[in-house]
C-alpha positions as CSV (number, residue, x, y, z in Angstrom):
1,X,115.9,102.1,74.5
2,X,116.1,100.0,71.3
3,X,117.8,97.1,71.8
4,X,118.0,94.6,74.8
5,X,120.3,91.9,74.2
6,X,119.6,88.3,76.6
7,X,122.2,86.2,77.0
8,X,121.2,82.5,78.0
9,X,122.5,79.2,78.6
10,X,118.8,77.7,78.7
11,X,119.8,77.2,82.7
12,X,116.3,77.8,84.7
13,X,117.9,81.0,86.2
14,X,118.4,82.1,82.3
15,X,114.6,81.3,81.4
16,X,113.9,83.6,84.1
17,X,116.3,86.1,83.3
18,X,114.0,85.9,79.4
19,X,111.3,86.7,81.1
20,X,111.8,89.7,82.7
21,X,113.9,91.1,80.0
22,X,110.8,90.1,77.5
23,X,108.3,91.8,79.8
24,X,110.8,95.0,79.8
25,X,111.2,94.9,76.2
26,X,107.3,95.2,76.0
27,X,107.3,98.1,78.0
28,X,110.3,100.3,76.5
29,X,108.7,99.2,72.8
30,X,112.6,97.4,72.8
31,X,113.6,94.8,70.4
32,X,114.8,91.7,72.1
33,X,117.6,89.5,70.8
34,X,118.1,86.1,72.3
35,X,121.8,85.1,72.4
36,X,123.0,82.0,73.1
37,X,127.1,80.7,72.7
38,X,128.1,77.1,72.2
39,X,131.0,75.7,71.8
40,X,131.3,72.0,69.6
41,X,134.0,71.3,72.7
42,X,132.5,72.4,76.1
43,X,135.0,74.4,78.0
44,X,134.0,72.2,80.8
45,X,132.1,68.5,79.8
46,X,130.9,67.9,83.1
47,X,128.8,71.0,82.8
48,X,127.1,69.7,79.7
49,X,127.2,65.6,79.8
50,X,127.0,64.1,76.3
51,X,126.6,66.7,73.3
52,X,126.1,66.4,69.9
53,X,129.0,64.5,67.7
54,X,129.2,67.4,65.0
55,X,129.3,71.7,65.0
56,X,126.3,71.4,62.5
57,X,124.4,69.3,65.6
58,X,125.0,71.2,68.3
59,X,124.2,74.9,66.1
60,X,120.6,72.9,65.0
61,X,119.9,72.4,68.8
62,X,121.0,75.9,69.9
63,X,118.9,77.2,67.2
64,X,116.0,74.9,68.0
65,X,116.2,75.7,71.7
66,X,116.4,79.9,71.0
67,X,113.6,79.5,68.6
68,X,111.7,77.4,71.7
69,X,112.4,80.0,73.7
70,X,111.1,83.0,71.7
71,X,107.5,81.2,71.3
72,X,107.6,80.6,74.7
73,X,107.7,84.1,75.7
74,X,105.5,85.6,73.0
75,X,103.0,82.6,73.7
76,X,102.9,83.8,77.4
77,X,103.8,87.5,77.4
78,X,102.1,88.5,74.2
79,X,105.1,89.9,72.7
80,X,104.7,93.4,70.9
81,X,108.2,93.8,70.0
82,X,110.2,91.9,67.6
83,X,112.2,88.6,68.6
84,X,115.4,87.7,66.9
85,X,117.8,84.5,67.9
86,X,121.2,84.2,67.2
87,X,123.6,81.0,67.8
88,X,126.6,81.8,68.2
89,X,130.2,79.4,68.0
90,X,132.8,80.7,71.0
91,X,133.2,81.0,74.2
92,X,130.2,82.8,76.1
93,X,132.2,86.2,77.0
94,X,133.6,86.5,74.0
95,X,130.6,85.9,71.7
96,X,128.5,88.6,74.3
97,X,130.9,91.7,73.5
98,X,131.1,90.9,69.8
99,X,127.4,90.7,69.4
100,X,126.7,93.6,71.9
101,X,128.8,96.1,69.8
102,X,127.0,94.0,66.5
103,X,123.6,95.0,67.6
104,X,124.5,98.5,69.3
105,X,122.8,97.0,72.1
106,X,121.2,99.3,74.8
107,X,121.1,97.0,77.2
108,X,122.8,93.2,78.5
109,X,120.5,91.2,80.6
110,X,121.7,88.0,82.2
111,X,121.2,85.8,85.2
112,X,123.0,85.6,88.1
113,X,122.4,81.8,88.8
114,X,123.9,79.6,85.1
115,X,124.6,76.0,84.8
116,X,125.9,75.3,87.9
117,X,123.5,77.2,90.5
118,X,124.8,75.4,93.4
119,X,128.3,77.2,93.1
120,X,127.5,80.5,91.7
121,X,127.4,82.4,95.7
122,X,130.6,80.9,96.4
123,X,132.2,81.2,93.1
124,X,130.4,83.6,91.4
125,X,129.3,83.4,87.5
126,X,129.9,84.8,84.2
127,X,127.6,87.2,84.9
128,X,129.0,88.5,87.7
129,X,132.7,88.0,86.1
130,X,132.0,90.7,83.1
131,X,130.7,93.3,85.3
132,X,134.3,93.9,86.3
133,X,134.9,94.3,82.3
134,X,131.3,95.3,80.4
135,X,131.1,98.4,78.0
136,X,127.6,98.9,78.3
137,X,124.8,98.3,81.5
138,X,124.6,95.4,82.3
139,X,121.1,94.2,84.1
140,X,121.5,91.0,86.3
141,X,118.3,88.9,87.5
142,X,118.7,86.3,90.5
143,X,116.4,83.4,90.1
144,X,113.8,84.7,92.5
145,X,112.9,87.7,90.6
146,X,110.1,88.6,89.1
147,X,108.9,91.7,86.6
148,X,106.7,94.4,87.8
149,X,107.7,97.5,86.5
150,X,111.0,99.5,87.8
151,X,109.5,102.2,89.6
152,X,111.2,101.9,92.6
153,X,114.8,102.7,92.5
154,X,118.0,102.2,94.3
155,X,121.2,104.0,93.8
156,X,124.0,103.3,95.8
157,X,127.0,106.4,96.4
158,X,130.3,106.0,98.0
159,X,130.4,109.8,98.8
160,X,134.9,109.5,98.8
161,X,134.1,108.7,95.3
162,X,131.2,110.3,93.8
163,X,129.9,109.3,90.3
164,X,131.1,111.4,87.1
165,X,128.9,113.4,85.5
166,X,129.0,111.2,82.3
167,X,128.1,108.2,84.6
168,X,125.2,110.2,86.5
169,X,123.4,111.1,83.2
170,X,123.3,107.9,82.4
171,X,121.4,106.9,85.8
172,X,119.9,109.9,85.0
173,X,118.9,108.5,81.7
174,X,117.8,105.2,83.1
175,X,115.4,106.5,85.6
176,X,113.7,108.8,83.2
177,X,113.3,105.5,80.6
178,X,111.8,103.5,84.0
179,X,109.7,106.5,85.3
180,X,111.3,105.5,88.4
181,X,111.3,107.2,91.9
182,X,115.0,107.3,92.4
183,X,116.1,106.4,95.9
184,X,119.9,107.5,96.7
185,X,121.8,105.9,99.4
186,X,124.9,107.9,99.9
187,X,127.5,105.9,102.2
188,X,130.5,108.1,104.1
189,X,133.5,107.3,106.5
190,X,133.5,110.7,107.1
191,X,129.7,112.4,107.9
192,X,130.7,115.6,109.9
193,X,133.4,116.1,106.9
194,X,132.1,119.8,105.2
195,X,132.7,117.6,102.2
196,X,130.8,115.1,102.7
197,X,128.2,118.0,102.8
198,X,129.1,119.6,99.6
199,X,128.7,116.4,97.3
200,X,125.6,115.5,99.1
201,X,123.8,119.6,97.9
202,X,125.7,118.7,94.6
203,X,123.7,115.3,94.4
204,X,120.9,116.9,95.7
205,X,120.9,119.8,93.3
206,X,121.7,116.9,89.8
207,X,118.8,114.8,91.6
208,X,116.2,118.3,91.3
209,X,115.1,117.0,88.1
210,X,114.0,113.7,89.0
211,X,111.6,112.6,91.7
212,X,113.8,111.2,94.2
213,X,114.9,110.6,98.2
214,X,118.2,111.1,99.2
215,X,119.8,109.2,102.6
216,X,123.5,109.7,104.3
217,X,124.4,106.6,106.1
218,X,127.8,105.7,107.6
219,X,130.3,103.5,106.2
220,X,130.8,100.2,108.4
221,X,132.3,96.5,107.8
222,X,130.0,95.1,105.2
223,X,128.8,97.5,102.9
224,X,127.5,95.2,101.1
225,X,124.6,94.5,104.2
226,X,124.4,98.1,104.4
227,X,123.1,98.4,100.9
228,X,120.8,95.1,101.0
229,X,119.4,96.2,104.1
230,X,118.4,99.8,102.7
231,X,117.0,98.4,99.3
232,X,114.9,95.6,101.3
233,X,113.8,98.7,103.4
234,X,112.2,100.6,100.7
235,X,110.8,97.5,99.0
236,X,113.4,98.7,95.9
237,X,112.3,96.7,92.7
238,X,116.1,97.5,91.3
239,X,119.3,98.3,92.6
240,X,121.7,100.8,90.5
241,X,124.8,100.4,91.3
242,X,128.2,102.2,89.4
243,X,131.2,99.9,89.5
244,X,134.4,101.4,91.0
245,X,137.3,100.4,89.0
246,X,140.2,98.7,90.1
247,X,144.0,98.4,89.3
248,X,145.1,94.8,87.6
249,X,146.7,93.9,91.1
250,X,143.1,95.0,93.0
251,X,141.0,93.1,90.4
252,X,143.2,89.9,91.3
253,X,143.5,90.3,94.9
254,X,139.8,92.4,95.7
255,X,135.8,91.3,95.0
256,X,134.4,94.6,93.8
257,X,131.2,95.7,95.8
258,X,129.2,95.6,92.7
259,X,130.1,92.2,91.4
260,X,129.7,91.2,94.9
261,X,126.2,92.5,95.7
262,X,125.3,90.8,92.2
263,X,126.0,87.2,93.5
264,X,124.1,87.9,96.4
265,X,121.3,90.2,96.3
266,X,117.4,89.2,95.7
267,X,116.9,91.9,93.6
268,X,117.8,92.9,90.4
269,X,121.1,94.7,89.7
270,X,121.8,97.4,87.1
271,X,125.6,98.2,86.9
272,X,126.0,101.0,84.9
273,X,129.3,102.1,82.9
């Protein structure tokens, strides 16, 4: 891993989402870029109260605050790898991609809780909005977590849909980069199905090169429950997660599981595409 790309707002839920993507840069040798996207007019004022009367104003304070921000976090984790800090004018998602494919980013960390913290489990966030659309893995933080290594994975498998084998290398990949134990939660509607059996030996048999556990559960209501319930059960520092796609018509109509867990969950969530 190279490059880990933060995107923040300068929210308290993005400060923490620096920190553990700082203290993971550290440890994968990663260069860290700080990101952050203003606009001269807010796409919503009452988010931001009074701003600055002039582009130039409001770029000088987004750079001021980035460069605060990066001696913040070499000041109290030591940084080993280089910090950069780029302002951005445009609106948030669209700044993200453009710089993402600029920097051949590895990796987009952002929080789960912005601006508005009070809304974002009822309405969600922009975080949680781009995991429907991202083009690279996408690691969300919720405000109560903290960095201690990723060595304690969760992957979560709907066994009617089983993961490509593009899309399993790369959790593959990711687990290797973490030295992570990687624990596989495989959820079916169907467990006496021969099929059912036949991707679980596959999964078993791709898993044979990583150290890992691998557990069948059935499919109920909430699957979302199901999955927090299993990672809370193996004290899982990060949940993996692969985001099914959706037609135009589902995307409008459906929450996906994945954007769904990442507004709710305790834990951190790596969707991976």
């Amino acid at each position: 891993m190279k490059t880990i790309l933060l995107a923040t707002d300068f929210s308290a839920g993005a400060h923490q989402a620096a920190n553990f993507a700082s203290q993971l840069a550290n440890d994968q040798k990663a260069t860290l870029v700080l990101l952050h996207a203003w606009q001269f007019w807010p796409d919503n004022p009452a988010k931001t109260g009074d701003f600055p009367l002039s582009a130039t104003a409001t770029r000088a304070d987004s750079e001021a605050k980035l460069a605060q921000l990066a001696h913040e976090l070499t000041k109290v984790f030591g940084m080993y790898t280089p910090i950069r800090c780029l302002a951005r004018e445009g609106h948030a998602r669209d700044v993200i991609r453009k710089v993402a494919m600029e920097e051949d980013a590895d990796l987009l960390v952002m929080a789960t809780v912005g601006t508005a913290p009070q809304t974002t489990r009822l309405m969600g966030s922009l975080a949680t909005e781009m995991v429907t659309s991202t083009t690279l893995p996408m690691l969300l933080i919720p405000p109560v977590a903290s960095y201690e290594g990723l060595k304690n994975t969760m992957l979560g498998i709907d066994l009617a849909h089983p993961p490509g084998v593009v899309a399993f290398d790369k959790v593959m990949a990711f687990a290797r980069i973490f030295g992570s134990t990687l624990n596989v939660l495989c959820v079916s509607a169907k467990l006496d199905d021969p099929k059912t059996h036949e991707q679980a030996a596959k999964l078993r048999e791709l898993l044979s090169r990583q150290p890992f556990t691998l557990t069948i559960q059935a499919e109920d209501d909430d699957l979302q429950d199901t999955l927090l319930a299993f990672a809370h059960s193996i004290q899982a520092d990060l949940i993996m997660l692969l985001p099914q796609p959706h037609n135009w018509l589902m995307n409008l109509l459906v929450e996906g599981e994945t954007q769904r867990m990442a507004r709710l969950t305790n834990v951190p969530l790596l969707a991976i595409v």
